[in-house]
C-alpha positions in Angstrom: 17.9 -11.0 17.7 19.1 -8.5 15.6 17.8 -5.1 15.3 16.4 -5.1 11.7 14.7 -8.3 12.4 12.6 -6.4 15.6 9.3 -4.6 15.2 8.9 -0.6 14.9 7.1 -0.4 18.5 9.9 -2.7 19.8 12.5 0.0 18.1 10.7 3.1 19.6 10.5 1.6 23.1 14.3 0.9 22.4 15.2 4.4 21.0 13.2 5.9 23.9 15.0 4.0 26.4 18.6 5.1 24.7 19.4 1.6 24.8 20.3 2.4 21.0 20.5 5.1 18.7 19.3 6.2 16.0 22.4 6.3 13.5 22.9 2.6 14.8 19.6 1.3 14.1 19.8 3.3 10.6 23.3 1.7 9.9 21.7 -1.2 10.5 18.7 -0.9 7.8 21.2 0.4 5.6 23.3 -2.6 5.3 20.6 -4.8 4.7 19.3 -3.0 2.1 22.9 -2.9 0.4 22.7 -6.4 0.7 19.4 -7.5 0.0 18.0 -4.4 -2.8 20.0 -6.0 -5.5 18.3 -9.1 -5.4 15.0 -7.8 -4.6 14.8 -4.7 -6.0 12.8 -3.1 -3.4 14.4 0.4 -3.7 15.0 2.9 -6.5 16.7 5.4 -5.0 18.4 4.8 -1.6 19.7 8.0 0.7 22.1 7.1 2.7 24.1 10.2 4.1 20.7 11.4 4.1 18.8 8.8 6.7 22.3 8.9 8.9 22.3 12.7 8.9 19.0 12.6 10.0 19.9 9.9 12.4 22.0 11.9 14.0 20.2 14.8 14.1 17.4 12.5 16.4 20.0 11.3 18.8 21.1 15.0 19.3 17.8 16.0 20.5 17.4 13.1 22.6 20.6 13.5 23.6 19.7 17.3 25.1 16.2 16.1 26.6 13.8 17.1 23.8 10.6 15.7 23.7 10.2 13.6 20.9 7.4 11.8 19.1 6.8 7.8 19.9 8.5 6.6 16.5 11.1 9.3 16.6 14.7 7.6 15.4 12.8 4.7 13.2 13.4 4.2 10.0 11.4 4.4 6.8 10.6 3.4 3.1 8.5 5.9 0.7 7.2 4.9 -1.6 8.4 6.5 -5.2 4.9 8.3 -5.9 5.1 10.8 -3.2 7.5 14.0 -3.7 10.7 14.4 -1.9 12.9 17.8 -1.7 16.1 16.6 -3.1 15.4 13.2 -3.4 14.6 11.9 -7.1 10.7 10.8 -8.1 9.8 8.6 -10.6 6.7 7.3 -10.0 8.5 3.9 -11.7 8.7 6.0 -14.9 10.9 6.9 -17.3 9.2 10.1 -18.0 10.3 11.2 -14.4 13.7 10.0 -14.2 15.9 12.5 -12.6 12.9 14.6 -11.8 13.5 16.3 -8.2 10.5 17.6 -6.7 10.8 21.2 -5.2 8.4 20.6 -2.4 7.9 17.7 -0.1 4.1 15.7 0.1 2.3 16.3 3.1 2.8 12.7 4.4 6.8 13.0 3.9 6.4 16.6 6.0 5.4 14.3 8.9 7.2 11.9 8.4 10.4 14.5 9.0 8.8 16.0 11.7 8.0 12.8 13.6 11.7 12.8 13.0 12.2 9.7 10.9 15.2 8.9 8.8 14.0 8.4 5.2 15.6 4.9 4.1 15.0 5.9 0.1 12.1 5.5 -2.2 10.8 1.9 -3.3 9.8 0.3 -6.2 6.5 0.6 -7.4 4.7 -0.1 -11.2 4.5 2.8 -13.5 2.4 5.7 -12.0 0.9 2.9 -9.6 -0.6 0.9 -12.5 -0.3 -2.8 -11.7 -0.5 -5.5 -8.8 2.7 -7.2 -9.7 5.5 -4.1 -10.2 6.1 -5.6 -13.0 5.0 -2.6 -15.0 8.0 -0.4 -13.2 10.5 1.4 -15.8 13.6 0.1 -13.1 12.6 -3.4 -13.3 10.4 -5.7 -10.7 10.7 -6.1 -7.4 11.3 -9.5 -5.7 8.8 -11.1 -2.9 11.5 -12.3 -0.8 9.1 -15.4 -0.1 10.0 -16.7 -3.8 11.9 -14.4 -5.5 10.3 -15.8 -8.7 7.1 -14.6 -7.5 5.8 -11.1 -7.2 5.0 -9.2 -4.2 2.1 -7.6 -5.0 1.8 -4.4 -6.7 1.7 -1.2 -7.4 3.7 -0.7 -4.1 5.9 -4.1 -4.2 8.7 -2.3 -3.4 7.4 -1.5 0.1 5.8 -4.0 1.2 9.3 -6.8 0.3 11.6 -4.1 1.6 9.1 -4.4 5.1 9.1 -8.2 4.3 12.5 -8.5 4.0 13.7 -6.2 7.0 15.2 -3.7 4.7 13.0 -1.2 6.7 10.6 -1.7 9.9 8.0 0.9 8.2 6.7 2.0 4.7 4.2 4.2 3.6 2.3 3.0 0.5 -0.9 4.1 -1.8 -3.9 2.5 -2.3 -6.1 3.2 -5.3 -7.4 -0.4 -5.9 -5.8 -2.5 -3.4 -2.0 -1.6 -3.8 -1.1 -1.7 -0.2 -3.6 -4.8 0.7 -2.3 -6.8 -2.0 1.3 -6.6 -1.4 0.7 -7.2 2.1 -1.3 -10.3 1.7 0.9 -11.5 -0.7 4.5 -10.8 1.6 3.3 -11.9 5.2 3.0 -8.2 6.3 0.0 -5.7 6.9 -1.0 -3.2 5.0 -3.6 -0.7 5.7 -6.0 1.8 3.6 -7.4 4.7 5.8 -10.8 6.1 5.1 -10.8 8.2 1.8 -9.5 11.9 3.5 -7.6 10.7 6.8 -4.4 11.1 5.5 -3.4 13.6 2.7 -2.6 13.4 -0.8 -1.0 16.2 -1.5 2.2 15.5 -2.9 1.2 12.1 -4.0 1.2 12.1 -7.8 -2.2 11.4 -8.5 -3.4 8.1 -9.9 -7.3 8.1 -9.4 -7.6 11.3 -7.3 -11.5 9.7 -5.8 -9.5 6.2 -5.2 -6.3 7.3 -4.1 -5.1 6.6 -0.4 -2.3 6.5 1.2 -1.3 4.2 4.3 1.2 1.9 6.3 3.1 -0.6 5.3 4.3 -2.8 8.9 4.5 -6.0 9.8 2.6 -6.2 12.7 -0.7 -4.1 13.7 0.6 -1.5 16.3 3.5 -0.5 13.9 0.4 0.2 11.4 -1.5 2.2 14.6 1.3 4.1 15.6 2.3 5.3 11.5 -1.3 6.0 10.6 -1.5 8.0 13.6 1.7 9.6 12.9 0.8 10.3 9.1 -3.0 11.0 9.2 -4.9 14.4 10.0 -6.3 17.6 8.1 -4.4 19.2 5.9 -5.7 22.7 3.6 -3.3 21.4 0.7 -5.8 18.8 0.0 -9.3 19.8 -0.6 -10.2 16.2 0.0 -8.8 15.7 3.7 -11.2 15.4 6.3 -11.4 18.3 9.0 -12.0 16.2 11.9 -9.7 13.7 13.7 -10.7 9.6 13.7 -8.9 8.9 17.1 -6.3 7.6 17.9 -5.4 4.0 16.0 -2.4 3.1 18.5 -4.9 3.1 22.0 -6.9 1.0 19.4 -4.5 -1.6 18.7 -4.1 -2.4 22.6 -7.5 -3.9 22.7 -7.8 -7.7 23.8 -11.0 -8.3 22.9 -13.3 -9.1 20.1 -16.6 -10.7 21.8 -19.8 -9.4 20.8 -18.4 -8.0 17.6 -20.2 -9.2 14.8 -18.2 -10.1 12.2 -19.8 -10.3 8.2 -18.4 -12.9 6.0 -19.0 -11.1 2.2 -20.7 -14.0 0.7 -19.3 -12.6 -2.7 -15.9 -12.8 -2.0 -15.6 -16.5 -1.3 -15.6 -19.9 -2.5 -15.9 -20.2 -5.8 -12.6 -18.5 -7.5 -10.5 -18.6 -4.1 -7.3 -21.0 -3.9 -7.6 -23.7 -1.6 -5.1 -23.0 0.8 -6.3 -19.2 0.7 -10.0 -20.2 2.1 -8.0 -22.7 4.8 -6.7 -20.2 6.0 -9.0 -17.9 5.9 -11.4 -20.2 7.5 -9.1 -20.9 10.0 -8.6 -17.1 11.3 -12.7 -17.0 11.4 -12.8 -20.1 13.8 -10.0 -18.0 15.9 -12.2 -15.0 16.2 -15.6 -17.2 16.8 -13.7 -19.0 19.8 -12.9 -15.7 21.1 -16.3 -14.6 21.4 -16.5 -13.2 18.0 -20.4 -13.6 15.8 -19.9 -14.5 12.3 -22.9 -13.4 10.0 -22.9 -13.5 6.1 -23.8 -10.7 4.2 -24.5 -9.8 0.7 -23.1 -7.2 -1.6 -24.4 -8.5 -5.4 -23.2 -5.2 -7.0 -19.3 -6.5 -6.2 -19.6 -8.4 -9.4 -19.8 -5.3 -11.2 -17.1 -3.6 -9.0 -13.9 -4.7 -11.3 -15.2 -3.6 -14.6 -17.0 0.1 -13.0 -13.0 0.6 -11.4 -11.6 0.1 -14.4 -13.5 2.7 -16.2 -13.3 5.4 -13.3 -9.8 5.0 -12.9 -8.2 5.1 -16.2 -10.5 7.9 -16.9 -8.9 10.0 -14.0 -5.4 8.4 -14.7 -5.9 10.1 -18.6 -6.5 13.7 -16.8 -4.0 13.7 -14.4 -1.4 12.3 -16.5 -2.3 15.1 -19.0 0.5 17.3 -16.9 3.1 14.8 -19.0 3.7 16.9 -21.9 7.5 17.4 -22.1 7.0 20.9 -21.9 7.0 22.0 -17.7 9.1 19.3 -16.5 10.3 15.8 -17.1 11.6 13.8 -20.0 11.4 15.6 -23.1 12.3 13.8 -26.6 12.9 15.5 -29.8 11.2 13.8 -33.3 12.4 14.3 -36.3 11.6 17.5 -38.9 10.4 20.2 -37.7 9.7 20.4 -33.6 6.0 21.5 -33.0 5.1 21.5 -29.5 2.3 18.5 -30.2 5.2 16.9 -32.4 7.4 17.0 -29.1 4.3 16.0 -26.6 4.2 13.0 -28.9 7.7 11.4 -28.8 7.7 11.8 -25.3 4.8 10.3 -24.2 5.8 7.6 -26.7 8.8 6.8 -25.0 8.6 7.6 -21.7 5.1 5.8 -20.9 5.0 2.3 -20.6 2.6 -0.2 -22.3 0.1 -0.3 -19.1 -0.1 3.4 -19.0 -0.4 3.4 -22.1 -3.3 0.9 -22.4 -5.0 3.2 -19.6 -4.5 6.4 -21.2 -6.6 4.9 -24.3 -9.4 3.2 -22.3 -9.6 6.2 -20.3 -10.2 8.8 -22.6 -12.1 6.7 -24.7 -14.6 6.3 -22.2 -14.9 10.1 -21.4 -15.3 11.0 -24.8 -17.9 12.5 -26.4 -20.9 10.1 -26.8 -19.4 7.4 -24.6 -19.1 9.3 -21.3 -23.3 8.5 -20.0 -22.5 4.8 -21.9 -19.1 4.0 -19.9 -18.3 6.7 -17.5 -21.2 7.8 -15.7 -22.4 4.0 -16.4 -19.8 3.3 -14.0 -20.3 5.8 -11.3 -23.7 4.8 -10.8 -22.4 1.2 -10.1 -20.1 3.0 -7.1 -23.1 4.4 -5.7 -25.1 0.8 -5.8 -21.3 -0.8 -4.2 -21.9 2.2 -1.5 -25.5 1.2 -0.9 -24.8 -2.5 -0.3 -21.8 -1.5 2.0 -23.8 0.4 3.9 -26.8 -2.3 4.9 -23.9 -4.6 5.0 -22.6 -2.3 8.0 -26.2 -2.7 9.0 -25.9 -6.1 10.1 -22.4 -6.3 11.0 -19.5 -4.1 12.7 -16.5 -5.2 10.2 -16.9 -7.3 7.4 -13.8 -9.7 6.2 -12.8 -11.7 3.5 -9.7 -13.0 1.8 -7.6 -10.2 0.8 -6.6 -11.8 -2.5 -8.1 -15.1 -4.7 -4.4 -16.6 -4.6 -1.2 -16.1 -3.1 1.5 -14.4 -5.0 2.1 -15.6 -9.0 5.0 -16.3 -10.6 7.1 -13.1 -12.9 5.6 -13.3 -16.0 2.6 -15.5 -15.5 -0.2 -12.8 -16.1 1.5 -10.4 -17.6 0.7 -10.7 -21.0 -3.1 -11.1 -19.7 -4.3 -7.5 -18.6 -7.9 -8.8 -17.6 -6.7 -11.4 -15.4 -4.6 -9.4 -13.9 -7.0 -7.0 -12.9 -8.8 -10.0 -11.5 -6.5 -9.9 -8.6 -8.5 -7.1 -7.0 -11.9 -8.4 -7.1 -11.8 -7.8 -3.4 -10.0 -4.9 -2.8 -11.6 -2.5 -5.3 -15.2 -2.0 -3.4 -13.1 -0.3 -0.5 -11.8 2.3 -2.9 -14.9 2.9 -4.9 -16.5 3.2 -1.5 -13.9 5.2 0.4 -13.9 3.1 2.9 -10.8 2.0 5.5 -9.2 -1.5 4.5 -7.1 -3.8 6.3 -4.6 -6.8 5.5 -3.2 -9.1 7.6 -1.2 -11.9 7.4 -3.4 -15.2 8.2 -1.0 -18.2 7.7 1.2 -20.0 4.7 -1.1 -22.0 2.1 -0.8 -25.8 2.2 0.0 -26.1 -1.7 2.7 -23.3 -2.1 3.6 -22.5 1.8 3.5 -19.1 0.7 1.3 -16.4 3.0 -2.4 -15.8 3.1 -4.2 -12.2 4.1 -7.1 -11.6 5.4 -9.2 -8.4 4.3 -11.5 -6.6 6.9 -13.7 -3.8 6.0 -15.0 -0.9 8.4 -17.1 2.0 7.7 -16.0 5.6 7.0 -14.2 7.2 9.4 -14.2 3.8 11.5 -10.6 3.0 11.2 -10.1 2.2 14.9 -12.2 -0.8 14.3 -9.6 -2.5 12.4 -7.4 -1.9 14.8 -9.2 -3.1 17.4 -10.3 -6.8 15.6 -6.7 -6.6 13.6 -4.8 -6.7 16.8 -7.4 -9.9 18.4 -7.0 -12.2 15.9 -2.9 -11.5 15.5 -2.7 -12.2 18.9 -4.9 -15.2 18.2 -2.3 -16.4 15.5 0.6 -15.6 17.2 1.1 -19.6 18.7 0.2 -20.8 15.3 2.2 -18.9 12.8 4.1 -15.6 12.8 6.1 -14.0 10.2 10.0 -15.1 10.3 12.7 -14.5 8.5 13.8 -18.4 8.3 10.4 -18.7 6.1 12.1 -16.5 3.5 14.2 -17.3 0.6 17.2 -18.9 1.4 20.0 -16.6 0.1 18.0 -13.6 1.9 18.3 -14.9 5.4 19.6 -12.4 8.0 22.2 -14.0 10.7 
């Protein structure tokens, strides 16, 4: 098998070993990103000398007996919203292009102290607004499934370069469902900590209460060992949380799911849900049952209000934080014609360096925190997040995770529902709660719909600070799948195969 085409834990236990090296398994990822990102598009900026001088310095270390960390020498993708010394950030905008940050996010710090050699920055819609990428300024990426379908979005670029074996790891940000919807929609996992585990700062903000940011794997103890690796306090971000949550790698060794009561949200299924989505889904339950698993329903009623209430919260943060924008401390600046007043400038620039989604946001965002609309919309809608809250919490009540289908289809078609804003949106009718909640969320690929043979993901939900649960159940029913369906590369596109 060839290396790009093994798992991160498998590549750790190989680095550790010396039966390879770093620059080898690099070289590796390298080439099949420089011959599979022009026909996906996962990547915007890709750093070679960069991840083989990094490489190198690894092997060095190892070389001299140093004690290393347990994914020391593995590659990885970042995701083009998180700041990089030296390395351009976009954020999928034009506004950005050929912006390099002078310091490095928090998450990218450990990443370079865990010693792993930074593959380049993917693909992601403008600013994170979208589930298809489709919003990006550098053009879509691909789902290596179909590569007339999307792969999810915002972060499509991480989770089809993870798909794809462009990279065994990629860190992603979830303010909606970014990560679990790519990762549903691709065949790989995708993980959203608790609100605080891991830090934000460096991550240019989106909905600074939804934000998150998390793995991107394809199998559950590659999601363990990076959340573990990425995840603690940090004093940058007022919002981290001072105390640790455990560790999510002994989690992911567990064999067991019986007694654990397991609530099906009776909101997120049936009605609404593609066929082959609730097979599937149905299917992974029966899995977890016959291992010793109790399935209970529960009921969250305020989940019907959960799309429009996000999509009042988070434009109206997205229209502060993208306030920075104005042409004037960094960025794209564009001159108008006549005289050049700073507003004058502000204006051309954000004019044409925003795209129409930000855009759209900027406007519904505002609007709803202006004056006279802000108790109407606004604070309308954070009341609904404290009702989503309540029924999580006597959902939790009655059950130790709670699981659904991560997304009502499997991945569209370019194009399809792009001109449609509100449907859409619809995509994340059941990833939202988590992030209005700030609670940890899960993907995980389930199986390949009958009607499109494209994959399926199942959501499960955990309470605050309960991460390890995931882990724990996440791990049970992959093992559970394994005999019946597992991601391979021969279920890909055609022209994307890897010999």
């Amino acid at each position: 098998m060839s290396l790009v085409n093994k798992s991160a834990s498998e590549l750790a236990a190989m680095l550790g070993s010396k039966e390879i090296s770093s620059v080898e398994l690099t070289q590796a990822h390298l080439e099949n990103i420089d011959k599979l990102n022009p026909k996906i598009n996962s990547f915007i900026t890709v750093t070679h000398e960069l991840a083989l001088s990094q490489a190198k310095g690894v092997d060095e270390l190892r070389a001299k007996g140093e004690k290393l960390s347990a994914l020391a020498g593995v590659p990885i993708a970042v995701k083009d919203n998180l700041t990089t010394i030296g390395i351009e950030t976009t954020a999928g905008s034009k506004i950005l292009k050929g912006w390099v940050p002078p310091y490095d996010a928090t998450v990218v710090r450990k990443i370079l102290s865990n010693r792993m050699p930074i593959l380049g920055k993917t693909n992601l819609d403008e600013f994170a607004m979208g589930s298809s990428t489709e919003n990006s300024a550098y053009g879509p990426s691909l789902n290596p499934w179909d590569l007339t379908r999307t792969p999810g979005g915002s972060g499509g670029g991480s989770s089809s370069a993870v798909a794809s074996m462009q990279a065994p790891l990629a860190i992603g940000s979830d303010t909606g469902g970014s990560i679990r919807f790519p990762a549903s929609v691709t065949g790989t996992v995708g993980v959203k900590p608790t609100y605080g585990a891991v830090s934000r700062y460096g991550l240019i903000a989106l909905g600074s209460s939804l934000d998150q940011i998390g793995p991107v794997t394809r199998n559950v103890m590659d999601a363990a060992m990076l959340q573990d690796a990425i995840a603690g306090h940090d004093d940058m971000d007022a919002t981290s949380l001072p105390e640790s949550l455990g560790s999510m790698t002994e989690a992911a060794k567990n064999d067991s799911v019986k007694g654990l009561k397991i609530g099906i949200i009776k909101e997120l299924t049936g009605e609404g849900f593609q066929a082959g989505v609730s097979e599937r889904f149905q299917e992974a339950l029966d899995l977890l049952v016959a291992a010793g698993a109790e399935i209970v329903e529960v009921s969250c009623p305020s989940f019907q209000y959960a799309i429009a209430a996000y999509y009042l919260i988070q434009p109206a943060e997205a229209s502060s934080n993208l306030a920075r924008f104005d042409s004037v401390r960094f960025g794209l600046r564009v001159m108008p014609e006549g005289p050049a007043t700073v507003e004058k400038v502000m204006a051309a620039t954000r004019e044409a360096g925003f795209g129409p989604e930000v855009k759209r946001r900027i406007i519904l965002g505002t609007y709803a925190l202006s004056s006279g609309y802000y108790d109407a919309y606004y604070g309308s809608a954070q009341k609904v997040r404290t009702l989503i809250q309540a029924d999580l919490a006597k959902a939790f009540e009655k059950a130790d995770v709670l699981v659904s289908p991560t997304a009502p289809t499997t991945a569209f078609k370019l194009g399809e529902k792009q001109e449609d804003p509100l449907a859409m949106y619809l995509n994340d009718i059941a990833t939202i709660p988590a992030n209005l909640a700030g609670i940890p969320g899960m993907s995980l690929p389930v199986g390949l719909a009958k009607e499109d043979n494209l994959p399926v993901g199942a959501q499960f939900l955990a309470p605050a600070r309960q991460d390890a649960r995931l882990y724990r159940v996440g791990a049970v029913l992959e093992k559970l799948l394994e005999n019946k369906w597992s991601m391979r590369m021969l279920d890909l596109a055609p022209e994307l195969k890897v010999n």
